[in-house]
Backbone as CSV, one residue per row, in Angstrom:
resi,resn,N_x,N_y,N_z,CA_x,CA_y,CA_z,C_x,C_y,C_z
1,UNK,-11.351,0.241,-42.485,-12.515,0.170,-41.616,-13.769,0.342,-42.464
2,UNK,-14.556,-0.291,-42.468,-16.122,-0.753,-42.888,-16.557,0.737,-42.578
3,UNK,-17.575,1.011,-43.219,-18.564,2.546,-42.710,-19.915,1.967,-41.846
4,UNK,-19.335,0.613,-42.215,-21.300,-0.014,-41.889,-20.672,-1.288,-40.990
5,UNK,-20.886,-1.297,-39.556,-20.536,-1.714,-38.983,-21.692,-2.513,-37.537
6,UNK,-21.205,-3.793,-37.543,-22.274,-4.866,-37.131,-22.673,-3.998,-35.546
7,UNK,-23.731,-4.084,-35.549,-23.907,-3.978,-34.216,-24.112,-5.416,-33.524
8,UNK,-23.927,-5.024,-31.727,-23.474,-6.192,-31.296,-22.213,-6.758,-30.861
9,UNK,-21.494,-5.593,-31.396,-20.168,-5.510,-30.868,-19.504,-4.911,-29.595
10,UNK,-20.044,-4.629,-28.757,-20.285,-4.323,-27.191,-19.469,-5.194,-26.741
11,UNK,-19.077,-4.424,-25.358,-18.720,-3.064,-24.912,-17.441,-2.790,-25.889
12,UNK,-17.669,-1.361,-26.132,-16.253,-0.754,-26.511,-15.402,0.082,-25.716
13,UNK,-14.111,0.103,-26.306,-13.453,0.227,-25.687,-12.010,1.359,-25.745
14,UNK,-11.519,1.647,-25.333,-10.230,2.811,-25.745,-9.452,1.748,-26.295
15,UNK,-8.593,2.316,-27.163,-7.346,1.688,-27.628,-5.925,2.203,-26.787
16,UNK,-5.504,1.488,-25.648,-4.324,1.553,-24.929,-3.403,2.436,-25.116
17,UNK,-3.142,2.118,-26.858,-1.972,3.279,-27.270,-2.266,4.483,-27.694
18,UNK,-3.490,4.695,-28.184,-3.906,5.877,-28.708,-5.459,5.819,-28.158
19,UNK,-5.838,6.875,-27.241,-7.200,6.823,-26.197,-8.113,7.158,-27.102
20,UNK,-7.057,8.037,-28.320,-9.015,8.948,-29.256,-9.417,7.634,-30.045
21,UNK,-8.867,6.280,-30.154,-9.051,5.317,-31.432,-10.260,4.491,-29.976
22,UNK,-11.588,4.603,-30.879,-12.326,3.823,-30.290,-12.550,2.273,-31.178
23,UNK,-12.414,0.820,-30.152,-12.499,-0.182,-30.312,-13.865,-1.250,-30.060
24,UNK,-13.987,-2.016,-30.805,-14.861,-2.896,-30.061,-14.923,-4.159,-29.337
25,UNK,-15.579,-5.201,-28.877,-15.040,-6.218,-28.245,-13.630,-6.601,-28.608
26,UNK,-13.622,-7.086,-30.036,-12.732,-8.043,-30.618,-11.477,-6.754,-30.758
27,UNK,-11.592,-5.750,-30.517,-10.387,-4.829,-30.220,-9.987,-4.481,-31.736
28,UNK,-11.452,-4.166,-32.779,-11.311,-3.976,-33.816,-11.614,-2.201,-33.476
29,UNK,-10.945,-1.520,-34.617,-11.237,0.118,-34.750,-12.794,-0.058,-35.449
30,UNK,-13.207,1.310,-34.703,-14.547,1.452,-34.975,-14.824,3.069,-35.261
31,UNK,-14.058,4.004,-34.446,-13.921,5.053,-34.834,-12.747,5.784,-34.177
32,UNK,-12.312,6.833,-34.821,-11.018,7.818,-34.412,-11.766,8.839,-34.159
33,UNK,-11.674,9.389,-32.880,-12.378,10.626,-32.565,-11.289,11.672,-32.515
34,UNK,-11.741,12.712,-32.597,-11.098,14.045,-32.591,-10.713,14.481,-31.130
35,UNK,-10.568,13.331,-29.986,-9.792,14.041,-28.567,-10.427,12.900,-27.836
36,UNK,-9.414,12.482,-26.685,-9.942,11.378,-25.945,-10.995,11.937,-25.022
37,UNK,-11.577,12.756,-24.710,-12.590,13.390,-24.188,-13.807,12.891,-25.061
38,UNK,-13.960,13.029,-26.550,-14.815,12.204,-27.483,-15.113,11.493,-27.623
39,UNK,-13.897,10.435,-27.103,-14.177,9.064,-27.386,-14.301,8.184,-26.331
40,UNK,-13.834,8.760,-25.172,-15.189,8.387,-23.744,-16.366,8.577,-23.926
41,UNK,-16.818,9.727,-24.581,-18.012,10.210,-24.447,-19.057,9.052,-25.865
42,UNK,-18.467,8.952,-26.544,-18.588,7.652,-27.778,-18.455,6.599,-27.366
43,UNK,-17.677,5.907,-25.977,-17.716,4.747,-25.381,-18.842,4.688,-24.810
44,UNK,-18.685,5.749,-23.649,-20.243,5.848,-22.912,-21.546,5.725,-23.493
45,UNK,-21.816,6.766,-24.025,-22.685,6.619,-25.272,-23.530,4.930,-25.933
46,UNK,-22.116,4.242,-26.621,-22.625,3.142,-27.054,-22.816,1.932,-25.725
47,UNK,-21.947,1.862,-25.563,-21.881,0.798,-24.060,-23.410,1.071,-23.533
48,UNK,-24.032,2.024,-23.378,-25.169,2.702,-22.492,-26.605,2.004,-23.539
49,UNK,-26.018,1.783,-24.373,-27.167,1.362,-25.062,-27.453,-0.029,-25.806
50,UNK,-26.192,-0.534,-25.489,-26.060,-1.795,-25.648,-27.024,-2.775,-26.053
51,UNK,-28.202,-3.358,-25.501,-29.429,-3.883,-26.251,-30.434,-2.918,-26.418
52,UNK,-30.336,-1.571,-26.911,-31.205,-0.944,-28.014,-30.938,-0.723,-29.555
53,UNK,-32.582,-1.652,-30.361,-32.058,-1.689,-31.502,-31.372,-0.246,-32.352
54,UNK,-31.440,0.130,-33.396,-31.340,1.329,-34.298,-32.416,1.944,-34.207
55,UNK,-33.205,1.086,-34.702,-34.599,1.279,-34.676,-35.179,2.431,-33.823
56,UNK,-35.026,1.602,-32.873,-35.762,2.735,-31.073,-34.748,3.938,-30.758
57,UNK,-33.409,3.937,-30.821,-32.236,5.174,-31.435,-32.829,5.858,-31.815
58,UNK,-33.560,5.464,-33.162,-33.847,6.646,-34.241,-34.921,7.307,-33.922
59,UNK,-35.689,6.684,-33.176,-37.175,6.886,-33.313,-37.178,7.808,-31.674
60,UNK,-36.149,7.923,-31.292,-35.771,8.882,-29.966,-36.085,8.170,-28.400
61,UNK,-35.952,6.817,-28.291,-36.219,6.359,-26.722,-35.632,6.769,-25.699
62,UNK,-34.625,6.979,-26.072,-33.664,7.424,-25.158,-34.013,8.946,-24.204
63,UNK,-34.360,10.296,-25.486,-34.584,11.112,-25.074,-36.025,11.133,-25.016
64,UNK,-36.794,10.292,-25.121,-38.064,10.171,-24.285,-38.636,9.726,-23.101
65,UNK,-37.502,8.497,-22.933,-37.429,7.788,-22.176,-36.754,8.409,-20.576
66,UNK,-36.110,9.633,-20.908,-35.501,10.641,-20.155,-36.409,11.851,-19.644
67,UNK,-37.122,12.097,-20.623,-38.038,13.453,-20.579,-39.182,12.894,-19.878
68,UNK,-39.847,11.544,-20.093,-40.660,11.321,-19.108,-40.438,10.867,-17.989
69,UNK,-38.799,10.580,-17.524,-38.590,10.361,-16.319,-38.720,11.426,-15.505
70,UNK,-37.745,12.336,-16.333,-38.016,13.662,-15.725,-39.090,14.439,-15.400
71,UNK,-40.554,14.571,-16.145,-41.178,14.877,-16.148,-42.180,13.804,-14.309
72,UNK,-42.525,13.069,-14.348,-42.346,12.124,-13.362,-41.882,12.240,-12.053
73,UNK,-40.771,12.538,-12.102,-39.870,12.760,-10.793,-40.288,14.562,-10.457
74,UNK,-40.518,15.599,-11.799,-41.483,16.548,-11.116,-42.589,16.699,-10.373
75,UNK,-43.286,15.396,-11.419,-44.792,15.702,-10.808,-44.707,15.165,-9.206
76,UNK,-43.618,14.069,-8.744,-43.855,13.833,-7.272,-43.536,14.846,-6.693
77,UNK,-42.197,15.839,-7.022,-41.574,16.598,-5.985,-41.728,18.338,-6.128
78,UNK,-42.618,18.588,-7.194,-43.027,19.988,-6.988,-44.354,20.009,-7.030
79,UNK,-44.887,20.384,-5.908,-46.392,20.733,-5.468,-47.000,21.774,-6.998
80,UNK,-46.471,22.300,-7.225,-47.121,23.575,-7.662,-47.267,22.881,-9.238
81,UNK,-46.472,22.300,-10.053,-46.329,21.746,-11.113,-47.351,20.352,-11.416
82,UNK,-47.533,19.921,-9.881,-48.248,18.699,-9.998,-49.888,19.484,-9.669
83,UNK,-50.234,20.627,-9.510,-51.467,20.771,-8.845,-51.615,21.281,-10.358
84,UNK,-50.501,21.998,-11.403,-51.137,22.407,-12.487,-51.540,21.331,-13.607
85,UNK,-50.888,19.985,-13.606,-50.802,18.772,-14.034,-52.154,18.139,-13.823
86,UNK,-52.615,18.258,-12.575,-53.900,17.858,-12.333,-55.067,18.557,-12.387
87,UNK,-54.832,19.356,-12.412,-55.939,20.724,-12.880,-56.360,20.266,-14.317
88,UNK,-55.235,20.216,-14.925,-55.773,20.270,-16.504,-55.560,18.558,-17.278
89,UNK,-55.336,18.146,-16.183,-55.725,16.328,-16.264,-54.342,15.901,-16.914
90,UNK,-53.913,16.824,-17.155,-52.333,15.879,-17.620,-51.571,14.803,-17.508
91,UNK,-51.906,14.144,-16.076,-51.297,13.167,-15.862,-51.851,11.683,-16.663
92,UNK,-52.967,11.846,-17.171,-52.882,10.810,-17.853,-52.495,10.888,-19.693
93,UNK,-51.744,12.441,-19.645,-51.525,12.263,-20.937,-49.603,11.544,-20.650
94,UNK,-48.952,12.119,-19.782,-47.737,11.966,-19.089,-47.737,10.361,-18.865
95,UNK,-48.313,9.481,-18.516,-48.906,8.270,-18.043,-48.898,7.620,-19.680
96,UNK,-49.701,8.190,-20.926,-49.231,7.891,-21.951,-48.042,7.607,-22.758
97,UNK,-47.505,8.745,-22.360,-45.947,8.810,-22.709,-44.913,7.753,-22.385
98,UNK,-45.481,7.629,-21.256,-44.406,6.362,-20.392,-44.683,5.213,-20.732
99,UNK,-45.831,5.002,-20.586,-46.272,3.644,-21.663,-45.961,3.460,-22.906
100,UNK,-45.575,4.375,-23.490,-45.617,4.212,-25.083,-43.623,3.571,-24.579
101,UNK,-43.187,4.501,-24.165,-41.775,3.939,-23.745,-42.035,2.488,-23.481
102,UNK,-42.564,2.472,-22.534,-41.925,0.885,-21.741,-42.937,0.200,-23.010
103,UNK,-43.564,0.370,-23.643,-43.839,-0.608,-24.863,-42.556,-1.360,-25.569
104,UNK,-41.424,0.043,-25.208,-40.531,-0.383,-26.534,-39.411,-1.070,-25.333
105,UNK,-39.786,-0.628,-24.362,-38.596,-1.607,-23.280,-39.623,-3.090,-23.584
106,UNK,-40.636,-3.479,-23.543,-41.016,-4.845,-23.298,-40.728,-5.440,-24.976
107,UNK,-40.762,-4.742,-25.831,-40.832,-5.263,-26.973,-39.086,-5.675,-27.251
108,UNK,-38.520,-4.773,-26.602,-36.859,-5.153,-27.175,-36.850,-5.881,-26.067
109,UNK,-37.190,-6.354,-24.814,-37.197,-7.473,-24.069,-35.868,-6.657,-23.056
110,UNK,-36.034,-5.595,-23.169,-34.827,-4.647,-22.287,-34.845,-5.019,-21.003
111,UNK,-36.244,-4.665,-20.133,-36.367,-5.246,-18.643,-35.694,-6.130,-18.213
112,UNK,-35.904,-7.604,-19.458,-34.599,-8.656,-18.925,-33.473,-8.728,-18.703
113,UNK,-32.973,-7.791,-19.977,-31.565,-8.078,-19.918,-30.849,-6.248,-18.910
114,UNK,-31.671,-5.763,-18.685,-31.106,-4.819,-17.461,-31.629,-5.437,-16.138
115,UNK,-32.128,-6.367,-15.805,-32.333,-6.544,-14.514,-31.206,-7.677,-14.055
């Protein structure tokens, strides 16, 4: 097995006979995890991200892309969090954040291929 391995090889998959051997399309090994609990969690994982480059991976979209959801879904549903948000004008720094995200959803052309 290669250490350096193409991306693009989506969805992966368990290996039938042995669940910890994770596969890719072509039902090539890609990694042996240490418990099939791992290597769901390594399926999920990649499958979930399927058209994001390395690039946006590295650079953390994912967990930004999360933190300002979250952050978001506070400011509608707790009064007290959103009155301190607006007090000190935050929401258009929060409003930044999200934009800077969906920059990198329009630039990897993500919108398309998740809708």
């Amino acid at each position: 097995m290669s250490a350096v391995h193409e991306h693009g090889s989506e969805p992966w998959s368990q290996d039938p006979e042995d669940p910890r051997v994770v596969q890719d399309k072509s039902r090539k090994m890609v990694a042996l995890a240490i418990s099939v609990d791992n290597a769901l969690r390594i399926i999920s994982s990649v499958n979930a991200v399927e058209n994001v480059s390395s690039e946006s991976l590295d650079a953390g979209i994912v967990s930004e892309g999360l933190r300002c959801l979250s952050l978001l879904c506070r400011y509608h549903s707790d009064e007290v969090y959103r009155n301190r948000i607006d007090l000190e004008k935050g929401f258009e720094k929060l409003l930044e954040r999200g934009n800077a995200v969906w920059g990198v959803i329009k630039k990897e052309r993500l919108a398309e291929r998740w809708a």
